[in-house]
C-alpha positions as CSV (number, residue, x, y, z in Angstrom):
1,X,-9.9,15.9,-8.1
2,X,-9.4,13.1,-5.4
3,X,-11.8,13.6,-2.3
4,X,-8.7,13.9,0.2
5,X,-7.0,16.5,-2.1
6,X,-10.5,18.7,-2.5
7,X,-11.2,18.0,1.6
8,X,-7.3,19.4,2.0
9,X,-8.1,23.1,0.1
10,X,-10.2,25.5,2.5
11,X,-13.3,26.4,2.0
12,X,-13.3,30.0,-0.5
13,X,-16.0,32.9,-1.5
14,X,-14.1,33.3,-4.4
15,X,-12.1,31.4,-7.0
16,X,-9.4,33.3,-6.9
17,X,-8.4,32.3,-3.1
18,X,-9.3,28.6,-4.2
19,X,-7.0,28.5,-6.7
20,X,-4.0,30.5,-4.6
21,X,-5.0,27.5,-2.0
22,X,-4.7,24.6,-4.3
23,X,-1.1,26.4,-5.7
24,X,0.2,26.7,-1.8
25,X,-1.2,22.7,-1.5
26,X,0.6,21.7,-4.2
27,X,4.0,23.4,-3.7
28,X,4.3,22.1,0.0
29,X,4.1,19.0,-1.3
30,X,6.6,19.6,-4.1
31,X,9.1,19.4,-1.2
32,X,8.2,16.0,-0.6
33,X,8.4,15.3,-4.2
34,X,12.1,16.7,-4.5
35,X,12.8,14.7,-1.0
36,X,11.8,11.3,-2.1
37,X,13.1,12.0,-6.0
38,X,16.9,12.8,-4.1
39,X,16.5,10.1,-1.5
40,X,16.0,8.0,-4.8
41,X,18.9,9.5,-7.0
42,X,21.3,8.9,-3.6
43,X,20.2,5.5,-2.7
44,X,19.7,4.0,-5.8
45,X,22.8,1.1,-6.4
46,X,23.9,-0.7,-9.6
47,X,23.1,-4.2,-8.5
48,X,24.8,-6.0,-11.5
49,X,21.2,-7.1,-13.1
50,X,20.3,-5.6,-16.2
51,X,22.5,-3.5,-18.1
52,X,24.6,-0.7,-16.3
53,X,23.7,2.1,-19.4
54,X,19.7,1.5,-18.3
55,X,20.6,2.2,-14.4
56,X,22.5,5.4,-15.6
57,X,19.9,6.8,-17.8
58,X,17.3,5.7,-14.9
59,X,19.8,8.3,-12.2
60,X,20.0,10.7,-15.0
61,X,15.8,10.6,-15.2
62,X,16.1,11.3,-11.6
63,X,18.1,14.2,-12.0
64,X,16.4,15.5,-14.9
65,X,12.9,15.6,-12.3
66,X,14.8,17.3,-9.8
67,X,15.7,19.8,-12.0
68,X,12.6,20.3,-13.4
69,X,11.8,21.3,-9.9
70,X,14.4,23.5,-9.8
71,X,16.5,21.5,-7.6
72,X,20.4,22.4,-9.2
73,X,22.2,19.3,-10.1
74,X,25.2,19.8,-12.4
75,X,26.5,17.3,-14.3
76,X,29.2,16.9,-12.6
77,X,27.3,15.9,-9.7
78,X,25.6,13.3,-11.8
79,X,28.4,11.6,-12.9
80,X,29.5,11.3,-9.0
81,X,26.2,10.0,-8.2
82,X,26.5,7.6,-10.9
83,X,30.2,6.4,-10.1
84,X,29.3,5.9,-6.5
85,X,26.1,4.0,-7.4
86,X,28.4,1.3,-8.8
87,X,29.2,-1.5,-6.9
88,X,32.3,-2.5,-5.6
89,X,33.8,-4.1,-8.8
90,X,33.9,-0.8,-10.8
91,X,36.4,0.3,-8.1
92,X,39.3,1.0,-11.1
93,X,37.3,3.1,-13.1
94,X,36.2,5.0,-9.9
95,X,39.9,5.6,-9.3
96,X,40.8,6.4,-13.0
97,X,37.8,9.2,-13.1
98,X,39.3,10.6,-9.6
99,X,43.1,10.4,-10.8
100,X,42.5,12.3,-14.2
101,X,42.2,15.8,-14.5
102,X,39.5,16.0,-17.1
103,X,35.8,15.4,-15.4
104,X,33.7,13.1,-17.3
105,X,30.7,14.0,-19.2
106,X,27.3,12.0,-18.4
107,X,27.6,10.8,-21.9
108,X,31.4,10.3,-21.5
109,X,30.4,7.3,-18.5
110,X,27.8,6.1,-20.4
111,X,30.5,5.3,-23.6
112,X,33.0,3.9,-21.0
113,X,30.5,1.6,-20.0
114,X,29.5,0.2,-22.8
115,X,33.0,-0.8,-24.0
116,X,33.5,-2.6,-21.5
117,X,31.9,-5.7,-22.4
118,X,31.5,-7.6,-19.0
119,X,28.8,-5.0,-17.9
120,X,26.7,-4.6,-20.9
């Protein structure tokens, strides 16, 4: 254990209460976690380097954390976050997912993608 996490748990008589303290340490600062993991998942912009499939999977990592931490993100939501992550040129296929009726599976973007061969 790091000397500013073990100088961060109170002092305890028993190791019961030091445990409970290093468990109450730890979730306040799963809050942080799931803050900078969603700051991540909403800032994070395709910037036409590398290929497109990789930046999805990396948002869908992202989500996959938050969920972990019991953060609810549907898929649905992913595949908004994804489609607004991409940049201005992917504008058609933003307004083909918005003018269907079907919503797109994760998996769904990720084939649509890939056939298009410009962004692969």
């Amino acid at each position: 254990m790091s000397s500013s996490v073990k100088g961060s748990i109170p002092k305890s008589k028993n190791a019961q209460q030091y445990y409970e303290s290093i468990a109450q340490r730890f979730k306040e600062s799963e809050k942080a976690v799931k803050s900078t993991l969603l700051n991540q998942l909403i800032d994070m912009k395709y910037d036409g380097q590398g290929c497109v499939r990789a930046h999805i999977m990396n948002l869908i990592d992202i989500g996959t954390k938050l969920q972990e931490l019991d953060m609810t993100i549907d898929e649905d939501m992913m595949v908004h976050f994804a489609l607004n992550s991409l940049p201005k040129e992917f504008n058609s296929l933003k307004e083909t997912y918005i003018a269907q009726k079907e919503n797109w599976t994760l998996n769904d973007l990720i084939t649509i993608l890939s056939n298009k061969s410009t962004i692969s």
